[in-house]
C-alpha positions in Angstrom: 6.0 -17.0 -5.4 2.4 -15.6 -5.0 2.0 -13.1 -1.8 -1.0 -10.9 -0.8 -0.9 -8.1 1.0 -1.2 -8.7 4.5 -4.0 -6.4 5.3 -6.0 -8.7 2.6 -4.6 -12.2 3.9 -7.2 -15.2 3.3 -6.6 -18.6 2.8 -2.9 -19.9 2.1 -1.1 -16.6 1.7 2.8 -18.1 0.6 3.9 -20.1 -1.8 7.2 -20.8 -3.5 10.5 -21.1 -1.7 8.8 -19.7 1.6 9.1 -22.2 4.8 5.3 -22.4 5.4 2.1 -21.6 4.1 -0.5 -19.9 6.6 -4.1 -20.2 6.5 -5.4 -16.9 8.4 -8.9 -17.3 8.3 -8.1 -20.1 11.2 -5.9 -17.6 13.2 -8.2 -15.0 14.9 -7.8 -14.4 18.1 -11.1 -12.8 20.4 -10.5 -10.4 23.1 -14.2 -10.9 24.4 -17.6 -12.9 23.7 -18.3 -10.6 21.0 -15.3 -8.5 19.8 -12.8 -10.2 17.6 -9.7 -8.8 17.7 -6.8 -9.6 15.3 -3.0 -9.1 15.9 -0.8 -7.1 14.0 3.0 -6.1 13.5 4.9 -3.2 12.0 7.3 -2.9 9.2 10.7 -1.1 10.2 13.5 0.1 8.7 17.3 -0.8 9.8 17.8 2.3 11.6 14.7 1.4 13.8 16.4 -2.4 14.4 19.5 -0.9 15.4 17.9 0.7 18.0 16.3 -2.1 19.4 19.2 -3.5 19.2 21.0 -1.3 21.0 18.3 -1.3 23.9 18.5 -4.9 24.6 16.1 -7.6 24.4 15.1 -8.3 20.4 14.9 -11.5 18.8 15.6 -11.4 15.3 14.6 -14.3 13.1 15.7 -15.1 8.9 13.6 -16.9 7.2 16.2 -17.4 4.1 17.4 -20.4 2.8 20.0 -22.6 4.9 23.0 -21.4 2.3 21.8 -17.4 2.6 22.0 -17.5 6.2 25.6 -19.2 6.4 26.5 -16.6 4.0 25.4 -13.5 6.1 23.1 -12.7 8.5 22.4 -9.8 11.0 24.0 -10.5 14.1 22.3 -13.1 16.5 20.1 -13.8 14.0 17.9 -17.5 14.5 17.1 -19.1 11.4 13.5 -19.9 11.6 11.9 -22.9 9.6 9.4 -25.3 9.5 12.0 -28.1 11.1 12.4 -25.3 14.1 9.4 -23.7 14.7 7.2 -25.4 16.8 10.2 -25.4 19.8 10.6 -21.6 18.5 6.7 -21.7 19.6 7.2 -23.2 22.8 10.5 -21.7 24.1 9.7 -17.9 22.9 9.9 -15.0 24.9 6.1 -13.7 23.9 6.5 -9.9 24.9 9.5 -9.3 23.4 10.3 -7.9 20.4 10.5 -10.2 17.3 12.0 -9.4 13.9 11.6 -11.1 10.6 13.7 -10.7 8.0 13.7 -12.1 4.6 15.5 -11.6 1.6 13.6 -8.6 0.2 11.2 -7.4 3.1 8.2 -9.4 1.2 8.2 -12.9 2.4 9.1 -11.0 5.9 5.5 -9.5 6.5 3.6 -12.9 6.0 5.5 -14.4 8.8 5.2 -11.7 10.8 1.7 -11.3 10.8 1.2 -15.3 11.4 4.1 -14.8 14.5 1.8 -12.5 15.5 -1.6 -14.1 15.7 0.1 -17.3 17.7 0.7 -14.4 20.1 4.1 -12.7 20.1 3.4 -8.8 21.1 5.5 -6.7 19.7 6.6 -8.6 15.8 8.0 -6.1 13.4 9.3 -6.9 9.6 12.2 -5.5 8.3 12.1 -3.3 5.2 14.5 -4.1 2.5 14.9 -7.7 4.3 18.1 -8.4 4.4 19.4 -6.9 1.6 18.4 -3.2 2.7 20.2 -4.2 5.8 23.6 -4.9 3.9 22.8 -1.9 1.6 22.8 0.2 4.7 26.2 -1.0 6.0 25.2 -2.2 9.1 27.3 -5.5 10.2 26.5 -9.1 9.1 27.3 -11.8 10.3 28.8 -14.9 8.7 29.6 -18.9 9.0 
């Protein structure tokens, strides 16, 4: 799998076992006739999830394999994929928060930074994806 850093993103930024590549020199948004503006998201660590969690509305999406996610997931976790996301487009609360995770915390940041240019607010990427998160003892999910 090749991956650039996010802040240096042009052109098809995934490949490999990721669930879609992203072109981001299509994906600018322009906050007036002459200023471009680009959205953005933060990485965060499990401690900072829980917390969110804890304070209600987050939406937190895997982008792992179909067999990774059956196996363990954090809690209310969506699997997001190519076969899902356009309705994931349509039907998502925009000004919510929005988690990516991923197995590593790698794969996470590209599809945060895309979720973020179609318009979700407030996208974050977990560090450690989710192996930092079962490292850290928090509670996964299964089945």
């Amino acid at each position: 799998m090749s991956l650039r850093p996010h802040a240096q993103a042009r052109g098809p930024v995934l490949t490999g076992p990721f669930l879609f590549a992203v072109d981001f020199d299509t994906l600018k948004f322009r906050q007036g006739p002459e200023e471009e503006c680009v959205a953005s998201y933060q990485n965060i660590d499990q401690t900072v999830l829980t917390q969110l969690q804890r304070q209600g509305e987050v939406q937190v999406v895997d982008i792992r394999d179909p067999e990774s996610f059956i196996r363990g997931r954090i809690p209310g976790a969506l699997r997001l994929h190519q076969g899902n996301l356009a309705q994931f487009m349509m039907e998502g609360e925009f000004d919510d928060p929005l988690v990516v995770v991923c197995y590593h915390g790698i794969s996470s940041q590209s599809a945060a930074q895309y979720l973020a240019e179609q318009g979700f607010e407030r996208v974050y990427s977990l560090i450690g994806g989710m192996e930092g998160w079962v490292q850290s003892g928090a509670e996964v999910e299964a089945g």
